[in-house]
C-alpha positions as CSV (number, residue, x, y, z in Angstrom):
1,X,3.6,-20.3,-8.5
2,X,5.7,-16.9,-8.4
3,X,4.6,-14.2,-6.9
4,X,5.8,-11.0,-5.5
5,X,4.5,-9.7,-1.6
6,X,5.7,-6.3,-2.0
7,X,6.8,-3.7,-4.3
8,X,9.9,-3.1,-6.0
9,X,11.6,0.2,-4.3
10,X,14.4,1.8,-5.6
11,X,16.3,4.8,-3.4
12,X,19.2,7.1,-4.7
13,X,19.6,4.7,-7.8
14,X,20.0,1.1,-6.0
15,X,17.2,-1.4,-6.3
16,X,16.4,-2.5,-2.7
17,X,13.9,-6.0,-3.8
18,X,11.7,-7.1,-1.5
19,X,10.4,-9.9,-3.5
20,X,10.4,-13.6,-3.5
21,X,12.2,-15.0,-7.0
22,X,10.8,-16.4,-10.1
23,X,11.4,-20.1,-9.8
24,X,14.3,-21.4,-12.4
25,X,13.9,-22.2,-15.8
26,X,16.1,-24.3,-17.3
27,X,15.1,-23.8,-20.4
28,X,17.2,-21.3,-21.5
29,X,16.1,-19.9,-24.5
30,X,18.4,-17.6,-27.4
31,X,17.5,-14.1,-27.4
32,X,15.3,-13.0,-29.8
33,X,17.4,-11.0,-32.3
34,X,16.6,-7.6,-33.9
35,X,19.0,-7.4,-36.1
36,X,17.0,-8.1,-39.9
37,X,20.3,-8.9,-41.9
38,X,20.8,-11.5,-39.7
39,X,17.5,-13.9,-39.8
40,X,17.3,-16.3,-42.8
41,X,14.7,-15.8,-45.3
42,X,12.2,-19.0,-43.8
43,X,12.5,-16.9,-40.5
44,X,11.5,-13.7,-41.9
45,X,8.7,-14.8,-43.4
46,X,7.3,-16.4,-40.4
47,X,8.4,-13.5,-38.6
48,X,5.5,-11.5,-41.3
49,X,3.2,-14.5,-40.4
50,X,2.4,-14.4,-37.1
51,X,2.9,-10.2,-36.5
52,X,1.4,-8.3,-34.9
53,X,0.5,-10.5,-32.0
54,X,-3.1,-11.2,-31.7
55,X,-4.6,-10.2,-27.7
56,X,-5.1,-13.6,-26.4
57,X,-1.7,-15.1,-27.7
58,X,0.6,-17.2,-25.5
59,X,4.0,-17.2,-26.2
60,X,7.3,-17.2,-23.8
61,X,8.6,-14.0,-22.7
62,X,11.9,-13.0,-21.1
63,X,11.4,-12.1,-17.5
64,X,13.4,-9.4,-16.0
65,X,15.6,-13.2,-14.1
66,X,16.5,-13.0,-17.6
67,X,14.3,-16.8,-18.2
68,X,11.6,-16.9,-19.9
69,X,8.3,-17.6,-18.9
70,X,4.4,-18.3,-20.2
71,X,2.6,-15.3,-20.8
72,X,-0.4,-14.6,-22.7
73,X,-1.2,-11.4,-24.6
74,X,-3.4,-8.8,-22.8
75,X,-3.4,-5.8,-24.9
76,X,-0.7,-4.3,-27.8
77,X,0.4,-0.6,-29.0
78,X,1.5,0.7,-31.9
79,X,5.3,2.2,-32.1
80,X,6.1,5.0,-33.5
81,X,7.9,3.3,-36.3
82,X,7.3,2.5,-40.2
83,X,7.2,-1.1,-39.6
84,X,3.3,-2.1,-39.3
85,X,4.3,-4.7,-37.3
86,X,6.3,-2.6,-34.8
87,X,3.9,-3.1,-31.7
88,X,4.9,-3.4,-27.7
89,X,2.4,-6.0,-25.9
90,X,1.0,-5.9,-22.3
91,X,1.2,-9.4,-21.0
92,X,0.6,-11.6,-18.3
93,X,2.8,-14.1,-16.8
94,X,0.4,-17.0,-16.3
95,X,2.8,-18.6,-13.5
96,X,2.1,-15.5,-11.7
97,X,0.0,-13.3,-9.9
98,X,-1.2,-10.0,-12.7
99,X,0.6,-7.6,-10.4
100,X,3.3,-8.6,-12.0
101,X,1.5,-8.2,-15.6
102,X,3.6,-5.5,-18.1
103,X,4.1,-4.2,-21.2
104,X,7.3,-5.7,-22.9
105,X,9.2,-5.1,-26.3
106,X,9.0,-8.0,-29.4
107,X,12.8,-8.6,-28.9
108,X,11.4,-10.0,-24.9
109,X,9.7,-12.3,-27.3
110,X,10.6,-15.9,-28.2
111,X,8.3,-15.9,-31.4
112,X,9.0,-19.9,-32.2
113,X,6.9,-20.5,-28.9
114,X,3.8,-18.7,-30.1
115,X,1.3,-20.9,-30.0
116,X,-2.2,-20.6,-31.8
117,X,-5.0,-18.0,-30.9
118,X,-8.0,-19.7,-29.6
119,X,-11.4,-17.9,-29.4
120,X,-11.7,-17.9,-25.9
121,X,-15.7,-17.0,-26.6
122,X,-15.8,-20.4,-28.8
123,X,-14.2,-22.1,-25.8
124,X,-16.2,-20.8,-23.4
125,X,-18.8,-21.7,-25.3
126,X,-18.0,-25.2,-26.5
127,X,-17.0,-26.0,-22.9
128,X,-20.4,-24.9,-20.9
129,X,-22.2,-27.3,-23.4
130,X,-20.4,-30.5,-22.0
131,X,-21.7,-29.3,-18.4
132,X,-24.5,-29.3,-16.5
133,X,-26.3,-26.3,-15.3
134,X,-25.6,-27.3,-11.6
135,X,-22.3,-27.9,-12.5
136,X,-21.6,-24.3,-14.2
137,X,-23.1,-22.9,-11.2
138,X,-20.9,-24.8,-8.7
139,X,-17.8,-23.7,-11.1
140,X,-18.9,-20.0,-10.9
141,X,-19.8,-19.9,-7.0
142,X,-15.9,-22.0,-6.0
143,X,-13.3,-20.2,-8.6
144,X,-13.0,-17.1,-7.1
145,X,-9.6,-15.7,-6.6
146,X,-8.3,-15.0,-3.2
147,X,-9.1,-10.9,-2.7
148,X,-12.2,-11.0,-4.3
149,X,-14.4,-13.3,-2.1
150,X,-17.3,-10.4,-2.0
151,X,-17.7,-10.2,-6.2
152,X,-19.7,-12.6,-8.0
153,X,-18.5,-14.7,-11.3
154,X,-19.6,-11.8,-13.2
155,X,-18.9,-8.9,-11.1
156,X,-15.1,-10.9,-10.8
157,X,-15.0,-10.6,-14.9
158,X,-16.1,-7.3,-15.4
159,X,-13.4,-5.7,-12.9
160,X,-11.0,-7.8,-14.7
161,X,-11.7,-6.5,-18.2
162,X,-11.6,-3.1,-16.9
163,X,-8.3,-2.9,-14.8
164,X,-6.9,-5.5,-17.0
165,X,-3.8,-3.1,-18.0
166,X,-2.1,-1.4,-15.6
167,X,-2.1,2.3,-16.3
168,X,0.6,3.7,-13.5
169,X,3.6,1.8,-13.7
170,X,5.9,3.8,-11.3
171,X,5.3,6.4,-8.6
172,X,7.8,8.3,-6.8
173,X,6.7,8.9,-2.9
174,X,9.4,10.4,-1.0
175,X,13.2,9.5,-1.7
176,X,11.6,6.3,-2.8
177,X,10.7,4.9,-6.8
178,X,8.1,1.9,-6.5
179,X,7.0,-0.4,-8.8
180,X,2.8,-0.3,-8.4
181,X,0.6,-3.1,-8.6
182,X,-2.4,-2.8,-10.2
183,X,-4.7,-0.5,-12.1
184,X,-6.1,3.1,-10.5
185,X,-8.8,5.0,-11.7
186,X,-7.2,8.3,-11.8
187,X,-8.6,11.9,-13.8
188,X,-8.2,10.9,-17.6
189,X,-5.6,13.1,-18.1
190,X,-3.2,10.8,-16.2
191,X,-3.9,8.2,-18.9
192,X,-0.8,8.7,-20.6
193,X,1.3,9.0,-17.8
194,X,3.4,5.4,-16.6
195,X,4.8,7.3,-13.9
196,X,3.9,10.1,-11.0
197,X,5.3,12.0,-8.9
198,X,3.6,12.1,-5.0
199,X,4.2,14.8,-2.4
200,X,4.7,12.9,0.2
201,X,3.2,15.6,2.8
202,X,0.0,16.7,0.9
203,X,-0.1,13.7,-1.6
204,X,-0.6,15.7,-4.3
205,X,0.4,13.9,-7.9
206,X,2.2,15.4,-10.8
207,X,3.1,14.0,-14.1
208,X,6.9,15.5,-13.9
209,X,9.9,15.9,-11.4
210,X,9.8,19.7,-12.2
211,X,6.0,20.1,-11.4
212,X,6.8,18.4,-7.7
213,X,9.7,20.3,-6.9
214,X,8.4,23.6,-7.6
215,X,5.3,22.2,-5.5
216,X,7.8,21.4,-2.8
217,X,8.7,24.9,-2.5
218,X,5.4,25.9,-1.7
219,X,3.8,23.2,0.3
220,X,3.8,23.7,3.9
221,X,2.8,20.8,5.3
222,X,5.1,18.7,6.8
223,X,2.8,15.9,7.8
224,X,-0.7,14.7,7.4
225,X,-3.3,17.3,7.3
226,X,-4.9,15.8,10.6
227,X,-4.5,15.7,14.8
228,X,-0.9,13.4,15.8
229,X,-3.2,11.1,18.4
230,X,-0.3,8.3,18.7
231,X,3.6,8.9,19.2
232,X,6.1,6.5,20.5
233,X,9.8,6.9,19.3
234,X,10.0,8.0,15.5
235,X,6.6,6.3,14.5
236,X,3.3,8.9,15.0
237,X,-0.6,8.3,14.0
238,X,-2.3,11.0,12.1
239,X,-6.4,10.9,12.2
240,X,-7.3,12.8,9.4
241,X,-10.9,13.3,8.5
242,X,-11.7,13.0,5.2
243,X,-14.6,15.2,4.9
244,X,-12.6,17.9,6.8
245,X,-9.6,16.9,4.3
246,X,-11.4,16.0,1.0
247,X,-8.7,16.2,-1.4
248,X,-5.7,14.3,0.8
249,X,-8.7,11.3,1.1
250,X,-8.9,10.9,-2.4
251,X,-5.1,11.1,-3.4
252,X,-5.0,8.5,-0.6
253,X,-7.1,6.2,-2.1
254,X,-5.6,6.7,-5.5
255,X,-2.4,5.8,-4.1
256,X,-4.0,2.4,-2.4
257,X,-5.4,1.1,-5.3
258,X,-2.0,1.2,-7.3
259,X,-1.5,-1.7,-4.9
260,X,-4.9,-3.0,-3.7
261,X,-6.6,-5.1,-6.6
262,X,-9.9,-5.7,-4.7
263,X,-10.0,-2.3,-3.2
264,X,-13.2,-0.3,-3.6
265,X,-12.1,2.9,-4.3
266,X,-14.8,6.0,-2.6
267,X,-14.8,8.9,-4.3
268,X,-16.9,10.5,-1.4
269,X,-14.4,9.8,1.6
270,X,-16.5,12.7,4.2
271,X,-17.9,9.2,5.8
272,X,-14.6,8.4,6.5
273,X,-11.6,8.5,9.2
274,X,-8.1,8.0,8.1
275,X,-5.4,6.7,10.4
276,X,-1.7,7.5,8.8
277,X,1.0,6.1,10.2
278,X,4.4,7.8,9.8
279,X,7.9,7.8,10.8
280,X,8.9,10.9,11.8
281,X,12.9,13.1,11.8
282,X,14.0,16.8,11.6
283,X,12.1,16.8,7.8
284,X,8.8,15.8,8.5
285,X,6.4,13.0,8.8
286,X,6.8,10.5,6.2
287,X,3.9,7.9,5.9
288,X,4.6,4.2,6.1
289,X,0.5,2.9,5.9
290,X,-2.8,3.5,7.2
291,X,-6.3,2.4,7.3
292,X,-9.4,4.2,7.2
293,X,-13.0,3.3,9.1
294,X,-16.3,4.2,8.6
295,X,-17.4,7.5,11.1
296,X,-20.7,6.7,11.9
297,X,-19.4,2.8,12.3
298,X,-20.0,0.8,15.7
299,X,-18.4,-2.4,15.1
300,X,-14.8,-1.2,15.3
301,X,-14.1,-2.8,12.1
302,X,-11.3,-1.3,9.1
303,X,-12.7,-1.0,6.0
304,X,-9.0,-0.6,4.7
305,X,-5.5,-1.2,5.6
306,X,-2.7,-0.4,3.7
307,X,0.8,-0.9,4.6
308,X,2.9,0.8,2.0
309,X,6.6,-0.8,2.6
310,X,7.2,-4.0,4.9
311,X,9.8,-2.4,6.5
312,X,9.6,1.0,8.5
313,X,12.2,2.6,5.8
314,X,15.3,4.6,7.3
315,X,15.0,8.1,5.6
């Protein structure tokens, strides 16, 4: 299995990939085409067969390696377009982890893989009938995926079903683009947005470069809003308390769950400490990761870390 241990970062135009490769396919497969004129009359009409893609479809899809690889539908949209089958689909590559899952055009598609939708209800359902109750429980009390050993079976599904599609699919932190991980439950009218724009001082989040640059002309701060507790070379710690610091708390956690899948995200963060770290030259502090602990807490314990980049990032 594929996956990818940190996010994709791109600075001043140039990918700099962090992430471990899909393995090879050598089952290369032709490209699907989009030129019309070109498919023969038996392919057309399978073409108007099968379209749109029903959620819960598996088919191959070409994977930014340029192989193609299993996926299985997870949501569609309709285009803008006067084709009623003209729909973009958010899928998951079943050989890999869903931080990886995106939405991807028809062309990505190699429609003579698509193979046929099965009620997964009907299957779930058939299935539990061959087994015994003490065999169903044993099932739902083992297959739990690594991250989520606190949820239940059913507390495990109903997370799924409602971060299933990732709604943020870029931010823009800094002199860095990343590519996030997983869904965040930001203000509803973010919905629309696949990409924001962080200040990296304040962490406020904008839905255009223009909104953040004229915020850069006002914003002051040149580091977190807390007390510098920590310095050793370039790298500083930032306490900040979030019920002194409300706002920058909650942007914080916004930020973490774009990459955190099993994080429980606080809305009331005034119980909580934050520890920023950042690396530090003549423009400011720039944070790298923190964690954050309960105040009133005597066992010493994080209740969450977060480590933004592997690498301390030149600026």
């Amino acid at each position: 299995m594929g996956s990818i241990d940190t996010p994709t970062i791109t600075e001043n135009g140039s990918t700099q990939s962090y992430a471990a490769a899909a393995p090879a396919d050598d089952n290369q497969r032709p490209l699907a085409s989009s030129n019309g004129a070109q498919e023969s009359e038996a392919t057309k009409k399978r073409r108007s067969g099968i379209l749109p893609l029903e959620v819960g479809t598996r088919v191959m899809c070409r994977w930014r390696d340029g192989k193609y690889h299993p996926v299985k539908v997870i949501e569609r949209r309709k285009l803008q377009s006067a084709e009623p089958s003209d729909y973009e689909y958010y899928v998951h590559y079943t050989e890999f982890n869903r931080r990886l899952d995106e939405w991807v055009k028809l062309e990505q598609l190699d429609l003579d893989s698509v193979e046929t939708v099965v009620d997964e209800k009907v299957e779930d359902k058939v299935a539990s009938l061959k087994m015994t109750r003490h065999q169903k429980r044993k099932i739902d009390e083992t297959h739990v995926e690594v991250g989520h050993e606190e949820l239940d079976a059913a507390s495990l599904r109903e997370h799924e079903e409602f971060t299933k599609v990732k709604n943020i699919a870029t931010i823009e932190l800094g002199r860095y683009e990343i590519e996030t991980w997983y869904f965040s439950p930001f203000p509803p009218e973010y919905n629309d947005s696949l990409k924001l724009y962080f200040c990296e001082f304040c962490l406020n989040f904008m839905k255009r470069k223009e909104q953040l640059q004229r915020h850069m002309r006002k914003c002051d701060l040149k580091h977190p809003p807390g007390d510098e507790i920590y310095r050793s070379g370039t790298l500083s710690m930032f306490e900040v308390d979030g019920k002194k610091n409300k706002v920058y708390g909650q942007n914080l956690c916004y930020l973490a769950k774009l990459f955190l899948d099993h994080k429980t995200l606080y809305y009331d963060v005034d119980l909580f400490l934050f520890y920023v770290l950042c690396e530090c030259d003549d423009r400011g502090c720039h944070m790298v990761g923190y964690f954050s602990k309960l105040q009133c807490s005597n066992s010493g314990g994080m209740e969450c870390i977060q480590h933004f980049l592997t690498l301390l990032s030149s600026y």
